[in-house]
MARRO-957396 format. One record per atom (N, C-alpha, C, O): residue number from 0; residue in one letter; chain; atom name; x, y, z. Coordinates in steps of 0.2 Angstrom, whole numbers. Layout:
# MARRO-957396
nuvo:marke:mifi:lummi:X:Y:Z
NUM:A:A:CA:X:Y:Z
...
This chain:
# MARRO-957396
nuvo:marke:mifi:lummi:X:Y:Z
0:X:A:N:-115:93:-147
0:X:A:CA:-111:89:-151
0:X:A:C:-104:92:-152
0:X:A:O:-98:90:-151
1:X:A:N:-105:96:-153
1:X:A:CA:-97:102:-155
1:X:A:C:-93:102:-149
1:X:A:O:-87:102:-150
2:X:A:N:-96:103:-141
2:X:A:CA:-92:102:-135
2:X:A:C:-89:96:-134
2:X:A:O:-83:94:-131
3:X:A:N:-93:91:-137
3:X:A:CA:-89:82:-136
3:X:A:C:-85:82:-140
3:X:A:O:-82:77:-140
4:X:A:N:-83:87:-147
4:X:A:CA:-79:85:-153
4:X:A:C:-74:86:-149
4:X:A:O:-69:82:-149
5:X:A:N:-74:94:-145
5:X:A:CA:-67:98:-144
5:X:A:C:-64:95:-137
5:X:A:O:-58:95:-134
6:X:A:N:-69:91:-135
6:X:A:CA:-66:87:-130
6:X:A:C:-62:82:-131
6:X:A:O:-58:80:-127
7:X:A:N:-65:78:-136
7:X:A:CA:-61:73:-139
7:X:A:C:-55:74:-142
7:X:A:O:-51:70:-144
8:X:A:N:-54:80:-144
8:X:A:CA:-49:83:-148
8:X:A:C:-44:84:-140
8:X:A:O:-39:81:-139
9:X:A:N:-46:87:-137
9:X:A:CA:-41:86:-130
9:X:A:C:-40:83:-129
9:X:A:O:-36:84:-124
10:X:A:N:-41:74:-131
10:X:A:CA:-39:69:-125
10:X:A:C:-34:66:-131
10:X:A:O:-29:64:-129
11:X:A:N:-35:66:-136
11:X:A:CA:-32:65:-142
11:X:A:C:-25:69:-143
11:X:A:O:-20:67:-145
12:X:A:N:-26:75:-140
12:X:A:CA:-19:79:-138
12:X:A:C:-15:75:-134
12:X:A:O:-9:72:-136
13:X:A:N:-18:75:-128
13:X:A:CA:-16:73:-122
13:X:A:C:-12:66:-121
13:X:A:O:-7:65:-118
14:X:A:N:-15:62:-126
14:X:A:CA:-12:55:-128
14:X:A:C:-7:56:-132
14:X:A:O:-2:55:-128
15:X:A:N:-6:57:-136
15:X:A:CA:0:61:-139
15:X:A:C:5:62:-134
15:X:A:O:10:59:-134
16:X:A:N:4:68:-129
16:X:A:CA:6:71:-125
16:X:A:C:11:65:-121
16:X:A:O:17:67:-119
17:X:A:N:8:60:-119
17:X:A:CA:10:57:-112
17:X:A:C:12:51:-116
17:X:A:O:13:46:-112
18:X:A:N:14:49:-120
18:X:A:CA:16:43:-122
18:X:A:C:9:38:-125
18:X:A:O:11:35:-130
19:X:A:N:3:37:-122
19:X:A:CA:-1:35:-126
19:X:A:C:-2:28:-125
19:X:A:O:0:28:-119
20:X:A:N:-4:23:-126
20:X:A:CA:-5:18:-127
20:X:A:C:-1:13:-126
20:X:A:O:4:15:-124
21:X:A:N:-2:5:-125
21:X:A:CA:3:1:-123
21:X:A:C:6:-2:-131
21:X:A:O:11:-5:-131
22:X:A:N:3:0:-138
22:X:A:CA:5:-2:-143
22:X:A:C:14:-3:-143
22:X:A:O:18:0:-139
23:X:A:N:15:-8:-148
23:X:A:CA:23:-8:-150
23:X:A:C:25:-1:-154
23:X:A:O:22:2:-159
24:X:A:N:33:-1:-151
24:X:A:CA:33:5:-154
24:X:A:C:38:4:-162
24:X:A:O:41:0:-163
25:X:A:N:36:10:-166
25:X:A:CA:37:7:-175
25:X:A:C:42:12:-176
25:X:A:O:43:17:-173
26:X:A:N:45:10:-181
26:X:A:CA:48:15:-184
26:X:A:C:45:23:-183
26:X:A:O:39:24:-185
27:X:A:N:51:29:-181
27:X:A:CA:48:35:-181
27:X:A:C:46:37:-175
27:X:A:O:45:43:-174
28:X:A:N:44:30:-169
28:X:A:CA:41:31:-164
28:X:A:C:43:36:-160
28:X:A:O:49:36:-161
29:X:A:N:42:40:-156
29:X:A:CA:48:44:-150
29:X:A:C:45:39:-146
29:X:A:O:41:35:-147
30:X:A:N:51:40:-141
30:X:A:CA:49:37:-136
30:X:A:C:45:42:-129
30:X:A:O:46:47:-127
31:X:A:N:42:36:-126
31:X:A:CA:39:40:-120
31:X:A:C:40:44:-116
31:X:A:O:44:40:-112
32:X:A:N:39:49:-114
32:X:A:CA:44:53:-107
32:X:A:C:44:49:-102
32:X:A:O:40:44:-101
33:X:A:N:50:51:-97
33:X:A:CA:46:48:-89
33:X:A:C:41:51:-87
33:X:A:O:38:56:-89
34:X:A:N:40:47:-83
34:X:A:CA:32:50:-77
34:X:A:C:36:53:-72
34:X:A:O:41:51:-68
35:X:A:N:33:59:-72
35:X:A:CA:34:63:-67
35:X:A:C:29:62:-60
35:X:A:O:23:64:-59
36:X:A:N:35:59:-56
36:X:A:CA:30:56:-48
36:X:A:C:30:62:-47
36:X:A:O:33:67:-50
37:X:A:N:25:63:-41
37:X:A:CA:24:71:-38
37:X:A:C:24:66:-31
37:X:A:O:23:60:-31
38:X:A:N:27:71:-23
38:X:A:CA:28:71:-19
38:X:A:C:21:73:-16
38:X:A:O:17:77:-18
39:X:A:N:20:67:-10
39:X:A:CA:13:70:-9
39:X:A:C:12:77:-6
39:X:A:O:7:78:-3
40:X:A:N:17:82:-6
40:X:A:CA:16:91:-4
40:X:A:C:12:93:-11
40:X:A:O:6:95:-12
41:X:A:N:16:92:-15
41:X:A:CA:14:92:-23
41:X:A:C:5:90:-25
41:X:A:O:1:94:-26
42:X:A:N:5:83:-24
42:X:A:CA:-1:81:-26
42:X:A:C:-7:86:-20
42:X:A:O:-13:87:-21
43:X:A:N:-5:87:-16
43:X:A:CA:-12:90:-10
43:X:A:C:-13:100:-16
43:X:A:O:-18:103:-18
44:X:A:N:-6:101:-16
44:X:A:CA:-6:106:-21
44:X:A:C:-10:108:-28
44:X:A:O:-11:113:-31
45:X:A:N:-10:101:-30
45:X:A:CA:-14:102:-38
45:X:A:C:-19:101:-36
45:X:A:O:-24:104:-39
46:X:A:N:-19:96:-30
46:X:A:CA:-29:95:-28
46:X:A:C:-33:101:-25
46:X:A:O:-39:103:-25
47:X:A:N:-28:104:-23
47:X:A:CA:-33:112:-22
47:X:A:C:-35:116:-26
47:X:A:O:-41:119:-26
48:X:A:N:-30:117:-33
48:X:A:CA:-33:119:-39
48:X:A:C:-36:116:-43
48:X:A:O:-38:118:-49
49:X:A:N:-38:108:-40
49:X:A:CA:-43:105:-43
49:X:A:C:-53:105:-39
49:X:A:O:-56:101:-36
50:X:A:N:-55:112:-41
50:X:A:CA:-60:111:-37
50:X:A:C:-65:105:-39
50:X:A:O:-68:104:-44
51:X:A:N:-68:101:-31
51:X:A:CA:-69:97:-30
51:X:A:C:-66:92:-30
51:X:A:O:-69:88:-27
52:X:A:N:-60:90:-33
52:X:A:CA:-56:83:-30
52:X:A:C:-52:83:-27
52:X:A:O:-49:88:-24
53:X:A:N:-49:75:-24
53:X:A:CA:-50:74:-15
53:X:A:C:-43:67:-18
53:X:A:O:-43:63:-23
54:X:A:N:-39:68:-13
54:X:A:CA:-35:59:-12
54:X:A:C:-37:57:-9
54:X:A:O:-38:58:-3
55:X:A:N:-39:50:-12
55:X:A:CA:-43:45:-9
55:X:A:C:-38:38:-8
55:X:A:O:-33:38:-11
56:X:A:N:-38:33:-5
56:X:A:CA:-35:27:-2
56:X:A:C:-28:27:-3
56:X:A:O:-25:23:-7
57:X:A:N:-26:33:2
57:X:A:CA:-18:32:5
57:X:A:C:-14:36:-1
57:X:A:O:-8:36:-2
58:X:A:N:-18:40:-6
58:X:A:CA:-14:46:-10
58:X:A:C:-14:41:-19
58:X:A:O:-15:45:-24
59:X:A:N:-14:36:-19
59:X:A:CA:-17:30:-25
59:X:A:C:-21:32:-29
59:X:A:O:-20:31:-35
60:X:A:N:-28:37:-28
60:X:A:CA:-31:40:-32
60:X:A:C:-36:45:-30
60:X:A:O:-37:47:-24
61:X:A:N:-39:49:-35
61:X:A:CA:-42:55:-33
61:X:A:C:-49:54:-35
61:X:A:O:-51:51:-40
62:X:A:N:-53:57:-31
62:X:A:CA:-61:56:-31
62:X:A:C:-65:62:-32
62:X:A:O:-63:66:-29
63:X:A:N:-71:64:-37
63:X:A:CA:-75:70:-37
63:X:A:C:-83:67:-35
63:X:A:O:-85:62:-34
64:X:A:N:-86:71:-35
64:X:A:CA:-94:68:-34
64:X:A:C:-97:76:-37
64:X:A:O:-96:81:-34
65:X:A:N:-102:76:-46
65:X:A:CA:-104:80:-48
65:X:A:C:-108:79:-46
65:X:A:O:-110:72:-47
66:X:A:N:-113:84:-44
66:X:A:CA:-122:85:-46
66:X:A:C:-124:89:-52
66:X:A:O:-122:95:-53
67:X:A:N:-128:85:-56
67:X:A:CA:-132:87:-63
67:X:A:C:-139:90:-61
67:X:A:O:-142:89:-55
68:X:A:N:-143:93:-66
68:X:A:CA:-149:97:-65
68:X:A:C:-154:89:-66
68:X:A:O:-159:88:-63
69:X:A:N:-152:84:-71
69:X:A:CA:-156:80:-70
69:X:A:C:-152:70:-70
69:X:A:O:-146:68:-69
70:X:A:N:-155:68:-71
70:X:A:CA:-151:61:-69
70:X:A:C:-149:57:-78
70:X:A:O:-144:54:-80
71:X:A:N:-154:59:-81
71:X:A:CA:-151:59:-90
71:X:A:C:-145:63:-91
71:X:A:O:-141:61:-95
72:X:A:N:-145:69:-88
72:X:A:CA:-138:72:-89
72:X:A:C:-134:70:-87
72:X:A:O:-129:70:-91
73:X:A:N:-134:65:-79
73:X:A:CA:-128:63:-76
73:X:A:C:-127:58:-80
73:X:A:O:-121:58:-82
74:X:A:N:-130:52:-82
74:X:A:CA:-129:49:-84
74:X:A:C:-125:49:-93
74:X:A:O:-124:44:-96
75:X:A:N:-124:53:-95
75:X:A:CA:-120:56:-99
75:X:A:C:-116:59:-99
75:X:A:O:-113:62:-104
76:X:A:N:-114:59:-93
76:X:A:CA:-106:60:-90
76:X:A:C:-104:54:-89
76:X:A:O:-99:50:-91
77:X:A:N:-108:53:-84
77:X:A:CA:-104:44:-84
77:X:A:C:-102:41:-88
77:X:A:O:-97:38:-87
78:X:A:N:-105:41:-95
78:X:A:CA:-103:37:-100
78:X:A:C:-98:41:-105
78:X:A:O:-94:39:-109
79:X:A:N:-100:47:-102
79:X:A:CA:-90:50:-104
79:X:A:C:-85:50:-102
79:X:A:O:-80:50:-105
80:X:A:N:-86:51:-99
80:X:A:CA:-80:47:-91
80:X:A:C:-77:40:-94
80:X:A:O:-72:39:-97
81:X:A:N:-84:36:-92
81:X:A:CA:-80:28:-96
81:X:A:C:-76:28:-101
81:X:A:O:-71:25:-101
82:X:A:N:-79:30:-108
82:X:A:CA:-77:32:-112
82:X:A:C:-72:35:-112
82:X:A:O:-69:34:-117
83:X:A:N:-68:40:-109
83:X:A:CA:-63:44:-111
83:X:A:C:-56:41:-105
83:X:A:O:-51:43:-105
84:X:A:N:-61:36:-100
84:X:A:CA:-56:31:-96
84:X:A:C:-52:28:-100
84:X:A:O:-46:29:-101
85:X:A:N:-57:22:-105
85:X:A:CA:-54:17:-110
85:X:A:C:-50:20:-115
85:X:A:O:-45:17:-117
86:X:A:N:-52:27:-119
86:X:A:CA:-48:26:-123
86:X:A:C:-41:31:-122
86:X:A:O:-37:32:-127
87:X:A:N:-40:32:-117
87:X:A:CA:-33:32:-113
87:X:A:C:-29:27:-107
87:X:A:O:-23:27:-106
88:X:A:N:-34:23:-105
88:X:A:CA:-31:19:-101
88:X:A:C:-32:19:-95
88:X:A:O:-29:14:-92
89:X:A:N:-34:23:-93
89:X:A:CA:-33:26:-84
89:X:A:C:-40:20:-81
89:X:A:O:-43:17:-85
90:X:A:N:-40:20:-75
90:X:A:CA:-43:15:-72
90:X:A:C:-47:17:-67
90:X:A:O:-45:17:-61
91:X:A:N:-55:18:-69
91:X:A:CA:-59:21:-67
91:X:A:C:-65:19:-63
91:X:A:O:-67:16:-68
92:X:A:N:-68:18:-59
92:X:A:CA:-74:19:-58
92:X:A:C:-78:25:-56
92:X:A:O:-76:30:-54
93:X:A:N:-84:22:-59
93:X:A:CA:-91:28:-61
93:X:A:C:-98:24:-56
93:X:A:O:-101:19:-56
94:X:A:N:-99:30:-52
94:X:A:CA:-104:29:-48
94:X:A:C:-110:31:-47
94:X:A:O:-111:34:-42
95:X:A:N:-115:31:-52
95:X:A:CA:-121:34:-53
95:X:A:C:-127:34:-48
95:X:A:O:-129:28:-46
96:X:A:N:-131:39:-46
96:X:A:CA:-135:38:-40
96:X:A:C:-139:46:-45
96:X:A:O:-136:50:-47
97:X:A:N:-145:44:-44
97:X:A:CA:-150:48:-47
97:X:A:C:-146:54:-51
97:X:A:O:-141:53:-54
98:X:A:N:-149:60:-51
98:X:A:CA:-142:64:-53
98:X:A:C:-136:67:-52
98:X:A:O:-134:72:-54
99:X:A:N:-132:63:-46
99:X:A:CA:-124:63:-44
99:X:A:C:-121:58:-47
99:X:A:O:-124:53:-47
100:X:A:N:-116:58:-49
100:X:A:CA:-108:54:-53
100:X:A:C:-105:56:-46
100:X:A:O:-105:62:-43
101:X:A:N:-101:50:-45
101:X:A:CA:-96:50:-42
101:X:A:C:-91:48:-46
101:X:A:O:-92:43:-50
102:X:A:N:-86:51:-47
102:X:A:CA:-79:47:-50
102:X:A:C:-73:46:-46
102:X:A:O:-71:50:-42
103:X:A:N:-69:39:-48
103:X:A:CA:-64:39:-42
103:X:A:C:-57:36:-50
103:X:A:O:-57:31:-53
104:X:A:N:-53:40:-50
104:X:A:CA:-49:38:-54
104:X:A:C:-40:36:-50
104:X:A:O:-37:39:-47
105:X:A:N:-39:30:-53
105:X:A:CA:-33:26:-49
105:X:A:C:-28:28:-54
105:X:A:O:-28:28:-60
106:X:A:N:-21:28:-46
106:X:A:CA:-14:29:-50
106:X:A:C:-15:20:-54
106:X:A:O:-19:16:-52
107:X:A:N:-9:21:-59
107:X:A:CA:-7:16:-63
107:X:A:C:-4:12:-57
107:X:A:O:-1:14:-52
108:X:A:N:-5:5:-58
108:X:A:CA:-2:1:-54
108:X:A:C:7:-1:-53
108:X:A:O:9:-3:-59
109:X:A:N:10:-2:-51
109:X:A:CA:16:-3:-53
109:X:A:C:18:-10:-50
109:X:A:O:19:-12:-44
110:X:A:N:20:-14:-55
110:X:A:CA:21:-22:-52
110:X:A:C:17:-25:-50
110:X:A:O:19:-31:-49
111:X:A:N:10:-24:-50
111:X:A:CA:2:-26:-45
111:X:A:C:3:-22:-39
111:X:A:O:-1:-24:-35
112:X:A:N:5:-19:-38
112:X:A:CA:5:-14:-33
112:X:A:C:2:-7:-35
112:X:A:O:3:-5:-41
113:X:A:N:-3:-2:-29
113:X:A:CA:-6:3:-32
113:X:A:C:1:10:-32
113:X:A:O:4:12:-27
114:X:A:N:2:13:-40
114:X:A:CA:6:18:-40
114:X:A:C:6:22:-36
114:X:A:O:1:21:-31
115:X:A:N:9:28:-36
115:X:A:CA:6:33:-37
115:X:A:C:5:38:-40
115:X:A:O:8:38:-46
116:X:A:N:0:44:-38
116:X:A:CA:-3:48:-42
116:X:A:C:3:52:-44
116:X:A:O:9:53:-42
117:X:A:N:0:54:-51
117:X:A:CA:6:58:-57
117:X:A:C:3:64:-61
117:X:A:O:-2:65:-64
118:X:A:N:10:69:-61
118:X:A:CA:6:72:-67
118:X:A:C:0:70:-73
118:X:A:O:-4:74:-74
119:X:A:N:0:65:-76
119:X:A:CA:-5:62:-80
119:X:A:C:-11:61:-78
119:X:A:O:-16:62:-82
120:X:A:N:-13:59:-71
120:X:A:CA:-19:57:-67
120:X:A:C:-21:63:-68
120:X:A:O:-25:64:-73
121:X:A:N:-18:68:-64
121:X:A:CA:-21:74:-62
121:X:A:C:-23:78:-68
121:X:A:O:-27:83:-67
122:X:A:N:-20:77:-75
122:X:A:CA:-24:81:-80
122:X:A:C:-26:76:-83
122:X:A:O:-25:77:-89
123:X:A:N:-28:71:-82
123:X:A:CA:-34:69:-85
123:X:A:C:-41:70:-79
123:X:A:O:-46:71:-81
124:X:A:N:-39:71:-74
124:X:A:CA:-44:71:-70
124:X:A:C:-47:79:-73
124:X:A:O:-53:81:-75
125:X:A:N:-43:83:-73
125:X:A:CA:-43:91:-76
125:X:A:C:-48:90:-82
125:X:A:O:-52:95:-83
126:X:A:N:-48:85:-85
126:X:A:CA:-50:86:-93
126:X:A:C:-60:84:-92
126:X:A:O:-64:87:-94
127:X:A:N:-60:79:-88
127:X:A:CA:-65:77:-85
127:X:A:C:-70:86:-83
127:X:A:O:-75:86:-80
């Protein structure tokens, strides 16, 4: 329980960090930084220091597949995953098969169109 606390305390940082949420902004508010696009030399760059994750459909988003010792573990990844998707916002799917998770996390969309990958995906994908 104490690893989920400190984790939740990371993403709670992180929100803070990036601008956070789609809320109205109130007095005192800062405003959000820009996003920093990365050039896709950049993005193949972080993904190597990202062991295990991969760009997936055309550089849009990045994909991992863990194996756990049993499928009750996995399955409590995945639902931290979900959870730690919605309460940042990122746009995920979670793919559960006996004891492997697959995660495929997408760049934000821009216009209805797929963004691309940002500093933010990639440490959120990190914090995972």
């Amino acid at each position: 329980m104490s690893t989920q606390t400190a984790v939740e305390q990371k993403s709670t940082s992180y929100l803070a960090g990036h601008g956070g949420g789609a809320g109205p902004s109130g007095p005192g508010t800062l405003p959000e930084p820009p996003v920093q696009r990365l050039k896709s030399e950049r993005v193949q760059e972080g993904l190597k220091a990202m062991i295990g994750w991969a760009a997936t459909q055309e550089e849009t988003a990045i994909e991992n597949v863990k194996t756990f010792a049993t499928p009750e573990i996995a399955g409590l990844y995945a639902g931290f995953v979900a959870q730690s998707a919605a309460a940042t916002g990122y746009s995920v799917t979670v793919g559960l098969s006996g004891n492997q998770v697959c995660v495929t996390i997408f760049a934000q969309e821009v216009d209805g169109c797929p963004g691309e990958l940002t500093l933010p995906v990639l440490a959120f994908a990190r914090q995972l």
